[in-house]
C-alpha positions as CSV (number, residue, x, y, z in Angstrom):
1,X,4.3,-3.7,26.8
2,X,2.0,-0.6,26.3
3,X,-1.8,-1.5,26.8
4,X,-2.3,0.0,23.2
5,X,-6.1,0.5,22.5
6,X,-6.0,2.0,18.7
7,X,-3.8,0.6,15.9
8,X,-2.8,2.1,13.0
9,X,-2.7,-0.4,10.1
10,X,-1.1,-0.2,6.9
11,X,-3.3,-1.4,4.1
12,X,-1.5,-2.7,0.8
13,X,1.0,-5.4,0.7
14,X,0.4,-5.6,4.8
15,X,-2.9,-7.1,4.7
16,X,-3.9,-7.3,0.7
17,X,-1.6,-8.8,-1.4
18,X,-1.3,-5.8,-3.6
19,X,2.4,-7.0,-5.2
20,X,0.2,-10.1,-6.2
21,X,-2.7,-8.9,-7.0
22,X,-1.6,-6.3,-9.2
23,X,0.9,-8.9,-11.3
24,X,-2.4,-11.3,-12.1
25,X,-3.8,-7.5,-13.3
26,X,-1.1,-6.6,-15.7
27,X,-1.3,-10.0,-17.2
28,X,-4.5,-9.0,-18.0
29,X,-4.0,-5.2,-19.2
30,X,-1.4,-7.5,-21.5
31,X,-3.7,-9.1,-22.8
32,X,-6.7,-6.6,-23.2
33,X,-4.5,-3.8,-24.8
34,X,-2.9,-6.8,-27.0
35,X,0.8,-5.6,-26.0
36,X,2.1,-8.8,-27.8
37,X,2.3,-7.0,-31.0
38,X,5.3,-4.7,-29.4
39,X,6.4,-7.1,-26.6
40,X,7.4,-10.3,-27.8
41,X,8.3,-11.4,-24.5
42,X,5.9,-10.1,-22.1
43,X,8.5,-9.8,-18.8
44,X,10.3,-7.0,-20.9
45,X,7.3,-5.4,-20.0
46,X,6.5,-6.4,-16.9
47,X,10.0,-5.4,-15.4
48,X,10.0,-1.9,-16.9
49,X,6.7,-1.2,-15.2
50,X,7.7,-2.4,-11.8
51,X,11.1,-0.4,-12.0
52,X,8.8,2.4,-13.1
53,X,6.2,1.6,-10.5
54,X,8.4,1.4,-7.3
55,X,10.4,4.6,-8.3
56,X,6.9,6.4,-8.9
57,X,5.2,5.6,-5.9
58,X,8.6,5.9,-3.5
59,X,8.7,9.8,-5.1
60,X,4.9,10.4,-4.5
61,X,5.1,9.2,-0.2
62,X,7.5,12.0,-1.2
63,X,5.8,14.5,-2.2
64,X,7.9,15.1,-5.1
65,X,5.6,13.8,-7.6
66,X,1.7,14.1,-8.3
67,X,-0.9,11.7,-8.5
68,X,-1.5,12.5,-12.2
69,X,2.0,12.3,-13.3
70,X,2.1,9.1,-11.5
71,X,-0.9,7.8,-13.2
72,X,0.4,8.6,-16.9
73,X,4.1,7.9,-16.5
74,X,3.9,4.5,-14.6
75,X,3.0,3.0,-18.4
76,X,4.3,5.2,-20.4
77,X,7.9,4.4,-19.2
78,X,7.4,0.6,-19.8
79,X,5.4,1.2,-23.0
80,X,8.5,3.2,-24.2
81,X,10.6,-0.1,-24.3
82,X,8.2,-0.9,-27.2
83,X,8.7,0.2,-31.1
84,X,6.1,1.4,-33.9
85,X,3.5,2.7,-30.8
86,X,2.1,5.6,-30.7
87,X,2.3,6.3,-26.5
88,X,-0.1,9.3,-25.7
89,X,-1.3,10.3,-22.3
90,X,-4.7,9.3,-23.6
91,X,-3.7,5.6,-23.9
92,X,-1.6,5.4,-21.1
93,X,-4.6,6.5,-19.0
94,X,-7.0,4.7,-20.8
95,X,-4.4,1.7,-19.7
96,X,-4.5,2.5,-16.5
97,X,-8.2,2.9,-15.9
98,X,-8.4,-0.7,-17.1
99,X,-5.4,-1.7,-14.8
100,X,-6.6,0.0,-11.8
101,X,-10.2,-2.2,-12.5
102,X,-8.5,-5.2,-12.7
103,X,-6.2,-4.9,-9.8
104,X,-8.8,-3.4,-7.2
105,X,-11.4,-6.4,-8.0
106,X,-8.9,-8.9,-6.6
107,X,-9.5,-10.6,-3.2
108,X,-6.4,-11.8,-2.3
109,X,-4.5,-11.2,1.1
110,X,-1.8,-11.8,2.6
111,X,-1.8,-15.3,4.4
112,X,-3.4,-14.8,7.9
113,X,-4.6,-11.2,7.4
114,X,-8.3,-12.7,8.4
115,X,-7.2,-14.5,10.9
116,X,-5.0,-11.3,12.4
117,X,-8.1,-8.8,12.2
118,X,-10.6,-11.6,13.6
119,X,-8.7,-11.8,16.8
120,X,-7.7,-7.8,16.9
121,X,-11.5,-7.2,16.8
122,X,-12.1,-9.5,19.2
123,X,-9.4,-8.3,21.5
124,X,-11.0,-4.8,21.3
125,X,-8.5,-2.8,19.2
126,X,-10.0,-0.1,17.4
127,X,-8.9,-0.6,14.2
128,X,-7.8,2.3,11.4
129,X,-6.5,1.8,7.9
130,X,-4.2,4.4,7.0
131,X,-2.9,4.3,3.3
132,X,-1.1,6.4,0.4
133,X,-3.6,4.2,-2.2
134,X,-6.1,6.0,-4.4
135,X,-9.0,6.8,-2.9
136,X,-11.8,4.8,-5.4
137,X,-9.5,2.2,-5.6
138,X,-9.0,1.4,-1.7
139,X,-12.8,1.3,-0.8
140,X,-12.9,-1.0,-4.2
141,X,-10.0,-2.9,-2.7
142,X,-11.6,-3.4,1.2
143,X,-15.0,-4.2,-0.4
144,X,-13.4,-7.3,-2.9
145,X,-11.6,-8.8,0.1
146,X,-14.2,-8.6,3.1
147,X,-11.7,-6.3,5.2
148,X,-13.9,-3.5,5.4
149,X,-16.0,-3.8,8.6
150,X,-12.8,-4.8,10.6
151,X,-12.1,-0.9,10.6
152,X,-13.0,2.3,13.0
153,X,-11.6,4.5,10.1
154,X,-10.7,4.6,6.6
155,X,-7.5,7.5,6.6
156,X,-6.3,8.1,3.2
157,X,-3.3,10.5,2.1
158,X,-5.7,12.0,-0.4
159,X,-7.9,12.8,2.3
160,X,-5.8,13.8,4.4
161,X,-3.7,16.7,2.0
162,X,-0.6,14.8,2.6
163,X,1.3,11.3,2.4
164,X,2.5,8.9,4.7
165,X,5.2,9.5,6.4
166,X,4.8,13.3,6.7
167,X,3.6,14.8,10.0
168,X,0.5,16.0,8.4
169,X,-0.7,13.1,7.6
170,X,-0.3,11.7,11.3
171,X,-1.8,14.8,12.3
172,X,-4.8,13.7,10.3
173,X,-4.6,10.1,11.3
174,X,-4.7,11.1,15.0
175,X,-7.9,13.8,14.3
176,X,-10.2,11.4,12.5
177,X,-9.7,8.4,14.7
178,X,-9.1,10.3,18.0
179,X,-6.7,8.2,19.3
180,X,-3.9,8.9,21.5
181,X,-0.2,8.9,20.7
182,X,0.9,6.9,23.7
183,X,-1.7,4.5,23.1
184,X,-1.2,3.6,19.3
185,X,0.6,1.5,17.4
186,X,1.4,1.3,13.8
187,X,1.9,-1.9,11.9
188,X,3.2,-2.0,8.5
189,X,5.3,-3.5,5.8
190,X,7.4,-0.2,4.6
191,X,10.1,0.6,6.4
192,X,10.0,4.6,5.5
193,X,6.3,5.3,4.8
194,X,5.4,2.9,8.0
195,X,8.0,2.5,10.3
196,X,10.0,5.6,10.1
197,X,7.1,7.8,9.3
198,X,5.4,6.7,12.6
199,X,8.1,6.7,14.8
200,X,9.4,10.2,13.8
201,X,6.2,11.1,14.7
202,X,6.5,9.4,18.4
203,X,4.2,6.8,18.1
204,X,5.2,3.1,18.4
205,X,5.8,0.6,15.7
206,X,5.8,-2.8,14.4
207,X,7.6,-3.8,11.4
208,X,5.8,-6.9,9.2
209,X,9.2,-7.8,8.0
210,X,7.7,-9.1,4.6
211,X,10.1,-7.7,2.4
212,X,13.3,-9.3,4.8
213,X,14.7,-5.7,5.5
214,X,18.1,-5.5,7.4
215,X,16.9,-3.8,10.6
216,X,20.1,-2.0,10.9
217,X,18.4,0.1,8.4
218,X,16.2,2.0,11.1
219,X,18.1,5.3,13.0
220,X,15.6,4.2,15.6
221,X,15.0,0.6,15.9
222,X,11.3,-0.8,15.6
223,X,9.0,-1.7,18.8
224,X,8.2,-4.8,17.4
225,X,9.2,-6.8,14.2
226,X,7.3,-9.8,12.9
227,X,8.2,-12.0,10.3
228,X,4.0,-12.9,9.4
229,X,0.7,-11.6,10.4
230,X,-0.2,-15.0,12.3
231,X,2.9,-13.7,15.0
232,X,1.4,-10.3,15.4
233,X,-1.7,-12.3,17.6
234,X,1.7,-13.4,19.8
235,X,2.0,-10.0,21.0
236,X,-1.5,-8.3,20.8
């Protein structure tokens, strides 16, 4: 195995539970903005926003979609499922505001994501958090769940001009962190944004297989793949 010294790590659903989190928040935004009175059964609601959401946020790592649009249209496609409400981009972002609030004041990780960046820090990775996640929201997000100081860098797509997994944004990555290519690895939960991203790029890998992906999905298989965070300190 390489003697990596830097590691790029993926932030949502890697090390914070953002899937969880974010479903405990839009029980809440249910609540708040009263959604009952057009949603008699509140998983008609819920499902339309995560088909809206996962759609949304796979075309923005594109590129294909802005940051606004994203904002507005991730609840005004579930909202449209309702009758007799009035859906303007006012509520919708005054919906999301409230969401975003809710969601980025959670602490929860993913089991054994202190435990992983205790013994990476005491190994003596330098540590960088790379992420396509809001910018206000992320720091929000590090601060609620005590990950912050575990990191070198904080390398955001928004800061960077570009999202993971486009070239640019590696090109960032590798500037603000000054770290090597042949020393680096990147460890994350997407298999496109993540795994594909970095490897296209021609840095190594490691695939937290949370989602239970078929591997023959990669063109070029991953360096590593783990099945949880607790087998990542097996290897590093």
């Amino acid at each position: 195995m390489k003697n990596y010294t830097d590691l790029f790590i993926d932030f949502d659903d890697t090390l914070y539970d953002t899937h969880g989190n974010a479903v405990i928040a839009l029980s809440e935004t249910f609540e708040v903005f009263h959604l009952e009175r057009y949603f008699p059964d509140p998983q008609v609601f819920y499902d339309a926003y995560w088909q809206a959401n996962i759609d949304l946020w796979t075309r923005y790592s594109k590129g294909e979609i802005t940051r606004d649009y994203l904002i507005v249209e991730r609840f005004r496609r579930p909202l449209s499922a309702a009758s007799d409400l009035d859906i303007t981009e006012r509520y919708c972002l005054e919906m999301s505001d409230r969401f975003l609030d809710f969601c980025s004041s959670k602490p929860g990780v993913i089991e054994g994501a202190h435990q992983l960046m205790a013994h990476l820090k005491a190994k003596g990775y330098r540590m960088h958090m790379t992420s396509n996640g809001f910018h206000e929201v992320q720091y929000k997000k590090l601060e609620a769940c005590r990950l912050r100081d575990y990191f070198s860098t904080i390398i955001l797509s928004e800061d960077a001009g570009s999202n993971k997994p486009s070239p640019q944004f590696f090109d960032y990555a590798f500037k603000q962190s000054g770290a090597r290519r042949e020393t680096t690895l990147m460890i994350g939960d997407n298999p496109q944004t993540d795994i594909m991203g970095a490897l296209s790029y021609g840095i190594d890998a490691m695939l937290f297989n949370r989602w239970d992906v078929d591997p023959d999905i990669f063109p070029q298989p991953p360096t590593f793949i783990v099945n949880n965070l607790i087998d990542i300190t097996t290897i590093l």
